[in-house]
N, C-alpha and C positions, 0 to 999 in steps of 0.2 A: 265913489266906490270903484274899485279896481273888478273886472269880469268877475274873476273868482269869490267875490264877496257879495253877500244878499243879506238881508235883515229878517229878521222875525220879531213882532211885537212880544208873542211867551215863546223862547224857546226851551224846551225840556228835554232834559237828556234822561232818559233811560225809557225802556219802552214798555216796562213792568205792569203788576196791578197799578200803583200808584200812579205812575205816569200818566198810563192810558185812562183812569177813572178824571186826572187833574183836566186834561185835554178834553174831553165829552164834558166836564162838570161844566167848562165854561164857555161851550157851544150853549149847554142847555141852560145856562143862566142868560143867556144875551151877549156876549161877548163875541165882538165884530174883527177884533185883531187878528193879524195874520201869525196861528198856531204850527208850532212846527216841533214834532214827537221825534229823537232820533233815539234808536235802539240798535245795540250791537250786534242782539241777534237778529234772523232774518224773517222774520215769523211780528204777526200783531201780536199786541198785549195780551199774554194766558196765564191761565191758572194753574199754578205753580203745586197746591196740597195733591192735586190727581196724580202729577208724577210717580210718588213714591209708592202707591195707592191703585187706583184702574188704570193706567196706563202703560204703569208696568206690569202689571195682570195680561195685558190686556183685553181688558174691558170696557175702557174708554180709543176714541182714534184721537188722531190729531188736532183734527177739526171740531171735536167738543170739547178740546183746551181752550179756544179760541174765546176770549170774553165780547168780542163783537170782530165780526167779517171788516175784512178793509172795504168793505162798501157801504159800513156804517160812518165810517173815517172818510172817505172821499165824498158822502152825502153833506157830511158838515165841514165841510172843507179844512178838515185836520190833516195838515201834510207830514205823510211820512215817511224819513229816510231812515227803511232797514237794511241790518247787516253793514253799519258804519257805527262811530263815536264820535266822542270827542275828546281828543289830546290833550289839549291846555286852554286856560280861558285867562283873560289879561281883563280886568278889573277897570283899570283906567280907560280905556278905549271903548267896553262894556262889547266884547266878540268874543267868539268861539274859535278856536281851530279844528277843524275836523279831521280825521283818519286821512281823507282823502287831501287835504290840501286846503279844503273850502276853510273861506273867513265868514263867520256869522256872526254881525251884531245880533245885540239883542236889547229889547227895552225891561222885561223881566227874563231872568234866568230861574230854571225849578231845575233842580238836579234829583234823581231819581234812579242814583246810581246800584241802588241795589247792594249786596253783598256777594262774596264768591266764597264755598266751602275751602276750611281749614286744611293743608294739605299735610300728608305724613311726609315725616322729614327721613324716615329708615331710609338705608338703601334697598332697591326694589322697587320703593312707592312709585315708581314713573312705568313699572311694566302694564305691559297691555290688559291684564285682568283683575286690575285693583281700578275701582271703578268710586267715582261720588254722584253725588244726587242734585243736581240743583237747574238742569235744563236739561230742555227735549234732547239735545244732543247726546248728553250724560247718558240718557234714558235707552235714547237708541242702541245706542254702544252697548250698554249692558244687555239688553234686550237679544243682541246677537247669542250671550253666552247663556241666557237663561233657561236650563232645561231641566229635566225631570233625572233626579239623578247624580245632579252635580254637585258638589260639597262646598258648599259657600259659608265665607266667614265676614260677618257684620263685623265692624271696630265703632263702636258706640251705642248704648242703652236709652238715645232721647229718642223724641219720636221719630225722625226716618230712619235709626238702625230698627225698634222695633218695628215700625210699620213694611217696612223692606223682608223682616223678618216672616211676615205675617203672608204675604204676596209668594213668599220662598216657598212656605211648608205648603201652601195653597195649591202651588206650581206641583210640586213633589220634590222640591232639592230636599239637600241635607244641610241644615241650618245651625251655623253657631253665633253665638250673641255673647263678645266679649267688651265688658264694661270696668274700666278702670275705677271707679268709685264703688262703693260701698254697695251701692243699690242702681237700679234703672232708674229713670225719668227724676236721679235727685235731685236737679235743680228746679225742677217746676210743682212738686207734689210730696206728700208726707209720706213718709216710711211705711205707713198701713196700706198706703195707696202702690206702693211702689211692690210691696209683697204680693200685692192682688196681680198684677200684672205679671209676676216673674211666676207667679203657679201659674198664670193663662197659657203664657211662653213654654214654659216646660210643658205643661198637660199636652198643649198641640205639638208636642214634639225638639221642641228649639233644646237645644244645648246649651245654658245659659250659665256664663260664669262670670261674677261679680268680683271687684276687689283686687285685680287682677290687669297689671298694662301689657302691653305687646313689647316684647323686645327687639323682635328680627323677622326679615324676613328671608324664608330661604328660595332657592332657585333660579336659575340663570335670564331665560328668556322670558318666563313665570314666574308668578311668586305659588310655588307648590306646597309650601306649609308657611303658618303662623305661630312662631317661636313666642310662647308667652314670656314674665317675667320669672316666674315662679318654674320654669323649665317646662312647660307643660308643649306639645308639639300638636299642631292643628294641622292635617294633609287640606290641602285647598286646594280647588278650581276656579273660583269664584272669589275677590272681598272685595266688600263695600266698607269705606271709611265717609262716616255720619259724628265728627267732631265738635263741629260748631260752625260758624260763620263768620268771616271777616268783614266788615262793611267797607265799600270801597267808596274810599275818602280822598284818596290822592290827587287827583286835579284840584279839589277844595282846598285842598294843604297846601301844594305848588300853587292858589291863587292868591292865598296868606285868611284862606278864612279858619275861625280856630274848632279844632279836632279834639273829642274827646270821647273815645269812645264809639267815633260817629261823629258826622257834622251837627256842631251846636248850632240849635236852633232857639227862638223863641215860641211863647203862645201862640203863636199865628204861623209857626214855621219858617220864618223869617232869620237869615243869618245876620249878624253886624254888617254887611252889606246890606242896605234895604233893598237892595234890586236883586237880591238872590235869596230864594228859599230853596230849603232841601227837605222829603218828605218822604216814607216807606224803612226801611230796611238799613239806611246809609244814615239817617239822622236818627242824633242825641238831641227831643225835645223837652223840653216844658210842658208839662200836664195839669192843668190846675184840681183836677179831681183831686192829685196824690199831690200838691206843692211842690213838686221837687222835676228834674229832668232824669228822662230814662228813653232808652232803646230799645224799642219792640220791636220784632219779628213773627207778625202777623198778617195776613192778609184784612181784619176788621180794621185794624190799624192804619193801614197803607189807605184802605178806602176812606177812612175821618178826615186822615192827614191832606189829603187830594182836596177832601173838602171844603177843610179851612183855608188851605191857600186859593183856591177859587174865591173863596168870598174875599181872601183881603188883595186879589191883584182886582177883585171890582169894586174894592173902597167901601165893602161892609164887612170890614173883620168880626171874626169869633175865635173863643179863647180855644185852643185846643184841649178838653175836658171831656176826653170820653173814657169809658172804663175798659180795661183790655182784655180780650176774650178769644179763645183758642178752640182748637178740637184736633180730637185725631181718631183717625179708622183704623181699627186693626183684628183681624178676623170680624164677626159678627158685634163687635162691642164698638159704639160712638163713646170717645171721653167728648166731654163739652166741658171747659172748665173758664172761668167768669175773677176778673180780679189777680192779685198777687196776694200771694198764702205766708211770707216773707214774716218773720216776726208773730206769728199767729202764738195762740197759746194754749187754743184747746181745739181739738176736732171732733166731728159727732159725724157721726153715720146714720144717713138714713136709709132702714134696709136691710138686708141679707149682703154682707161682702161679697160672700160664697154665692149668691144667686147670678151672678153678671148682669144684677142691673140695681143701681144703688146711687145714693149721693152722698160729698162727705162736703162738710162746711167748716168752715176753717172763722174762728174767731178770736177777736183782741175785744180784753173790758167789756163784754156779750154782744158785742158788734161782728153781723157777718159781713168779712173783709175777702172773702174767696170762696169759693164753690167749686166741686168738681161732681160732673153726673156722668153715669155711666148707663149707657140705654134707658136715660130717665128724662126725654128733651121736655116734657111739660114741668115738670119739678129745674131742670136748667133755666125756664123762661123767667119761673117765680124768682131763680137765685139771683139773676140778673137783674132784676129788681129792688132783691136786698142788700147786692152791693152799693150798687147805684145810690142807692137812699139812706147807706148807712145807717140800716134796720138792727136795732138792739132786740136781744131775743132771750128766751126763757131757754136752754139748754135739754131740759125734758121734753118741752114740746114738741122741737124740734126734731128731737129721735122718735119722738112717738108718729108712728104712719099712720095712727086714727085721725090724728090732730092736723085737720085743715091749713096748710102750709101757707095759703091765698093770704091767710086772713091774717099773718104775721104785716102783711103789706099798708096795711090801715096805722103801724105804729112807728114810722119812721124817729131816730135817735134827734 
C-alpha cells in the first residue's frame, strides 16, 4: 500500500440513519473489524423527520438531532471521517477514492448514500430564498429568513410541504401550499384522507390550492412572486420546494452496479457484487413481505435495512421482510400510517373524520393491507398487527368503535 491508502474491513459510505444504525449494529453484534463510517456532512448520524418539524420551529437544538454523541462512535471504535465522500470506487481492486485523494480498500463495501431533494428547474430556483428541506444546513438557511410576517410559498402537498406549512402558520407567516395534482398527500393516502387534511390546512389558515403547477418565477435578486399555471400571482418572501427525492446512485452506476430506481439490491441487501450492499433511501430492494422490489423512504426502513446487512456481513442472513411504516406531525395531529394502500379497494373509517382523531384501513378481498391513524397510536399498534399477519376482517366491525379491535388479531388470513 502506497501512504495514501488504508483499508477497512466494512467501509460505509454515508453517515445517515442507515449508516450510522449499520455501524453500532455490528459493534453490538460482536464484530471485531476495523469500521469506517464516511459522511459528507460534518455532523454524526441524525434524525432527519425533526427537520421539517421541531427544528425548524425551533423547539428541538442541534444536539437532539444527534442519534448518538461521537463518544458513543469513538467507545466502539467506529471510525469516522466527517465532512468528506467518496468519488468513485473501482470494483476490481475492491478501494474507494475519497474527496480528499485517499485510496480505501475495502473488504465489504455498504453504500448508504442517501438521496438529495428534487430541484426546480424555473429560472430563479437558484435565488437565495427558494429554500429545500433535507439537512441541517437546508434548515439553517431557512431559519435565517423565518419570521412572523413573511409570506411563504410551499411547492408541494407531501409531507414536508405540509408539515413546513404547519411550523409557518405556528411561527405567524403567511402560508401558501401549492400542489400540482389533484389533492395533497396523493400518492401515500385516499382521497377521504387527503380532504381531511386540506380542511386542517385551510381552517388553520394555509392558502391551499390544489390542481394547479407553477410556471415562473418572478424577480431579479429574489423570487418576489410565484406565477402559477392558471395565471394566478403569489407575492413571496419565502418558498420551500418539497418535490420528491432523488436517490443518489451515481458512484454505484460509474462502478457498473445495476440502477433502477435505486441501487438494486437483494433480500439481504446485497448488490450483484457480493462484496457491496446498498441500504436506506438510495436502494431498490426486495421485500419478501410484498414479493416484489421497491424504494422506501423511511427512517423504520433504513433502521431494518442496517439490520439485515449486519447479520449477512456476520454470516447469519435474514430475508429482508418487514412491513413499511411512516408518520408525520403537523400541527397537533400524529398520521401514523402502516403498509402500502396501492390497489386497495375499500376503505373504512374508524371514527369521527371531523374529530382529528380517527383511523382509516384500507382493504383488498377483506384483508387489511394498510392503515392510517390519526391521534389514534394504540388503534396504529393493533393496525400494525393487521398488516403484518394479513388479518381478513368483517367490514362492520371494523367501523363499529364498540367492537374490540384487539380481538380482530386472534384470526389471522
Amino acid at each position: 500500500m502506497t501512504n495514501n491508502t488504508t483499508k477497512a474491513d466494512v467501509l460505509i459510505v454515508g453517515a445517515g440513519q442507515a449508516g450510522g444504525d449499520l455501524a453500532s449494529g455490528l459493534r453490538q453484534q460482536g464484530y471485531t473489524g476495523r469500521i469506517v463510517l464516511v459522511g459528507e456532512e460534518p455532523y454524526v448520524p441524525y434524525r432527519r423527520p425533526p427537520l421539517s418539524k421541531t427544528f425548524l420551529s425551533g423547539e428541538a437544538t442541534l444536539e437532539s438531532l444527534f442519534i448518538k454523541p461521537q463518544s458513543v462512535f469513538d467507545k466502539h471504535n467506529i471510525e469516522c471521517m466527517f465532512g468528506t465522500g467518496v468519488e468513485s470506487i473501482d470494483r476490481e481492486t475492491r478501494t474507494a477514492r475519497l474527496y480528499d485523494g485517499t485510496t480505501m480498500e475495502y473488504g465489504k463495501l455498504v453504500l448508504a448514500t442517501g438521496g438529495r431533494p428534487r430541484r426546480l428547474s424555473l429560472p430563479g430556483a437558484d435565488h437565495p430564498n427558494v429554500h429545500y428541506v433535507r439537512t441541517i444546513a437546508d434548515i439553517l438557511k431557512l431559519k435565517e429568513q423565518f419570521e412572523a410576517g413573511k409570506r411563504l410559498v410551499i411547492i408541494g402537498g407531501g409531507y414536508i410541504g405540509l408539515e413546513a406549512a404547519s411550523v409557518g402558520i405556528k411561527k405567524g407567516l403567511k402560508v401558501t401550499v401549492v400542489e400540482a395534482l389533484p389533492r395533497v398527500l396523493a400518492r401515500v393516502t385516499a382521497p377521504e384522507i387527503s380532504a381531511f387534511y386540506e380542511r386542517v390546512h385551510r381552517s388553520r389558515g394555509v392558502d391551499l390550492k390544489t390542481g394547479v403547477g407553477v410556471h415562473a418565477f418572478e424577480g431579479d435578486a429574489l423570487v418576489d412572486a410565484v406565477v402559477l399555471a392558471d395565471g394566478t400571482r403569489i407575492e413571496s418572501d419565502i418558498v420551500i420546494a418539497g418535490i420528491g427525492l432523488i436517490p443518489n446512485t451515481e458512484i454505484a452506476e460509474a462502478a457498473g452496479l445495476t440502477i433502477s430506481n435505486g441501487i438494486v439490491v437483494n433480500l439481504h441487501t446485497q448488490t450483484a457484487d457480493p462484496d457491496i450492499y446498498a441500504i436506506g433511501d438510495c436502494a431498490q430492494s426486495e421485500n419478501a413481505f410484498f414479493g416484489r422490489s421497491m424504494r422506501l423512504e423511511s427512517v423504520p426502513n433504513a433502521i431494518e435495512q442496517a439490520r439485515v446487512t449486519a447479520a449477512a456481513i456476520l454470516g447469519k442472513p435474514v430475508p429482508y421482510s418487514a412491513v413499511p411504516w411512516f408518520w408525520s406531525d403537523q400541527y397537533d395531529l400524529k398520521l401514523q400510517m402502516v403498509g402500502l394502500s396501492q390497489g386497495y379497494e375499500q376503505i373504512i373509517i374508524r371514527g369521527d373524520i371531523n374529530s382529528e382523531a380517527f383511523s382509516a384501513f384500507y382493504l383488498k378481498d377483506g384483508v387489511v393491507i394498510s392503515a392510517d391513524a390519526v391521534n389514534r397510536p394504540q388503534e396504529f399498534m393493533i393496525a400494525k398487527k393487521l398488516v403484518a399477519d394479513r388479518v381478513k376482517v368483517d367490514a362492520a366491525q371494523l367501523a363499529d368503535e364498540g367492537f374490540v379491535l384487539k380481538t380482530l388479531l386472534q384470526t389471522p388470513a
